[in-house]
C-alpha positions in Angstrom: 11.4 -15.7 -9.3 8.3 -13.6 -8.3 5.2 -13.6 -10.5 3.2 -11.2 -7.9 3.8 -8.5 -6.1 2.6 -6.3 -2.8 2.7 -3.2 -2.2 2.2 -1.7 1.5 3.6 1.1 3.4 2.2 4.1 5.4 0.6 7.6 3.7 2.4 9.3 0.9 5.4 6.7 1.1 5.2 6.3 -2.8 2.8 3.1 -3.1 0.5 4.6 -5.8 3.4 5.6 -7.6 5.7 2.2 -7.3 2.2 0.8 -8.4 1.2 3.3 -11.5 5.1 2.2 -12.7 5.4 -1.3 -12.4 1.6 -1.3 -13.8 3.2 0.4 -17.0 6.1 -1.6 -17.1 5.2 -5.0 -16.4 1.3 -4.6 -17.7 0.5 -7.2 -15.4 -3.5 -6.8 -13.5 -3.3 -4.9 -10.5 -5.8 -4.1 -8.0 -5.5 -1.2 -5.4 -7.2 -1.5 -2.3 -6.3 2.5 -1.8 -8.3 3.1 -4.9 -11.0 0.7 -3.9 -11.5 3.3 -0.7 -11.3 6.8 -2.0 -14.2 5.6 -4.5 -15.9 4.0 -2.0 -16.0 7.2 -0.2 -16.2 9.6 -2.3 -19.8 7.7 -3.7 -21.1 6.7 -0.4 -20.2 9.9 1.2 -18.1 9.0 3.7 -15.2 10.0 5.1 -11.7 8.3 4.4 -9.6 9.9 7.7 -12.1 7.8 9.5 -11.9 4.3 9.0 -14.6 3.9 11.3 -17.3 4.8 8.8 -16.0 1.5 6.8 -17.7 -1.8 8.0 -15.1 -4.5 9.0 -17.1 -6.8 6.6 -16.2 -4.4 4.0 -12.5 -3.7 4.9 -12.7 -7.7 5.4 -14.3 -8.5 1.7 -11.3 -5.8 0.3 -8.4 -7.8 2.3 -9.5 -11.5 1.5 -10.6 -11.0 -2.0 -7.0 -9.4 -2.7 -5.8 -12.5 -1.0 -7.7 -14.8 -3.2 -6.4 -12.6 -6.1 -2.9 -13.5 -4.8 -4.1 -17.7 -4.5 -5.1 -17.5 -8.1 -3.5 -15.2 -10.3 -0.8 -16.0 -12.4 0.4 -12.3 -12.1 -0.7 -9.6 -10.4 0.1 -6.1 -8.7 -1.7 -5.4 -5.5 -1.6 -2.3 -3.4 -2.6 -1.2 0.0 -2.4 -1.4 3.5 -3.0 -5.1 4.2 -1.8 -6.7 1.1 1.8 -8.1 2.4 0.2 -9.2 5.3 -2.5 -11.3 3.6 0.5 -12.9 1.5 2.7 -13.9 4.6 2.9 -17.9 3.5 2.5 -17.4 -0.1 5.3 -18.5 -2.2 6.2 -16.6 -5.3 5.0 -13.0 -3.6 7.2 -10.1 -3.5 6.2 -8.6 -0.7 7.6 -4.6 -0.7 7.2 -2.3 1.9 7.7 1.6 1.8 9.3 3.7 4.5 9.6 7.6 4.1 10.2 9.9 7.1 7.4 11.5 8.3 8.6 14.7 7.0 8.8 14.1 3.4 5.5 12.2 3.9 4.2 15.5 4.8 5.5 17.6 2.7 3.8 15.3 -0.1 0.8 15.0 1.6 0.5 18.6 1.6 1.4 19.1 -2.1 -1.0 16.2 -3.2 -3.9 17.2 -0.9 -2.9 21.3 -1.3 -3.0 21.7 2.7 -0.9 23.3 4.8 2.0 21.4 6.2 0.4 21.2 9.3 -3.2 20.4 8.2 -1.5 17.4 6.7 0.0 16.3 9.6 -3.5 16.1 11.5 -4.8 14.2 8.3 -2.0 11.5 8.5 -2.0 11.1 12.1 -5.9 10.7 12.0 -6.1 8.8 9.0 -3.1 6.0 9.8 -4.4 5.9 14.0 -8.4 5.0 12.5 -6.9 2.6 10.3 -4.3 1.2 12.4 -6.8 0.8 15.3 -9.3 -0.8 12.8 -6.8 -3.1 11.1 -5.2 -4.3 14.9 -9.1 -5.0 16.0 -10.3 -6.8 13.2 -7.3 -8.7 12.8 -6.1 -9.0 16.1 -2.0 -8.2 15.6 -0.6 -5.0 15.2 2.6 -5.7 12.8 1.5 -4.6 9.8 4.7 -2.1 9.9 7.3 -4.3 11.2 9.7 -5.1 8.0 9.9 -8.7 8.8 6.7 -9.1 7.2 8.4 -8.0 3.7 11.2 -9.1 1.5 11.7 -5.9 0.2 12.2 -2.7 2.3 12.8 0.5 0.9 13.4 3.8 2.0 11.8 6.2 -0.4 12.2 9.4 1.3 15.2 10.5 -1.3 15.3 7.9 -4.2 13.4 8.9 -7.3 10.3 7.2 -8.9 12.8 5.6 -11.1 15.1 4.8 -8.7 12.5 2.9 -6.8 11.3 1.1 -9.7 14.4 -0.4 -10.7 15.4 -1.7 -7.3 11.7 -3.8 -7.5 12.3 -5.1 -11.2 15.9 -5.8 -10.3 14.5 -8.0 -7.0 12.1 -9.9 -9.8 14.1 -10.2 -13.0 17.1 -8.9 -13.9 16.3 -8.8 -17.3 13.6 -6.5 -16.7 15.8 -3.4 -16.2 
């Protein structure tokens, strides 16, 4: 049975919503380490397409305090880029990761951000390459995609919020659904 559970997949893939849900049905303490960043640059001014402008102590303090969450927690919800990495070897983690196709991922870009479709195509590709490239030189591995790093992959480019929901609380507790 899993008492915690992370949250990782690329922009627009439905994290921030999986998260808002199982938040409201499982009222367990989350942390977002997408949240974390857009305040972080909308007080200090900087930009979040560019990762760059983010110290590596900071994106470091982000990644190994949600792994400390994860160590000492009884329960928790985590989002965010890193998070199923950091909980490789920890036992009682669900570790999910969202896929979309690029697409949809777009299209919801576009609608969330109120771009054009192919303004928010520039934005992903910038944003995920500065992040990417960050992550793979602080950390010095470049997997953070690859779905043997999870033990839950799922494909949210036509399942509904609910949908999505229920395949997580059915992977934790049946009883939950």
């Amino acid at each position: 049975m899993y008492s915690k559970i992370t949250i990782s997949g690329l922009i627009c893939s439905g994290k921030t919503t999986l998260f808002w849900d199982l938040f409201k049905k499982l009222n367990w303490p989350t942390f977002s380490a997408s949240h974390f960043f857009r305040d972080y640059s909308r007080t200090h001014g900087t930009s979040l397409q560019k990762a760059e402008e983010q110290t590596q102590s900071l994106t470091k303090v982000v990644d190994f305090g949600m792994l400390e969450l994860l160590k000492n927690e009884q329960r928790i919800i985590l989002e965010g880029w890193m998070t199923g990495i950091m909980a490789d070897d920890l036992p009682g983690v669900l570790r999910v990761f969202l896929t979309c196709t690029d697409e949809e991922r777009i299209k919801r870009f576009a609608e969330r951000e109120k771009v054009s479709l192919e303004e928010a195509k520039v934005q992903i590709k910038e944003r995920e390459s500065n992040v990417y490239g960050k992550l793979q030189s602080i950390y010095k591995r470049n997997d953070f995609l690859d779905p043997k790093n999870y033990n839950l992959v799922i494909d949210t480019t036509t399942k509904s919020p609910q949908e999505i929901l229920t395949e997580v609380l059915l992977k934790i507790d049946k009883h939950l659904v």
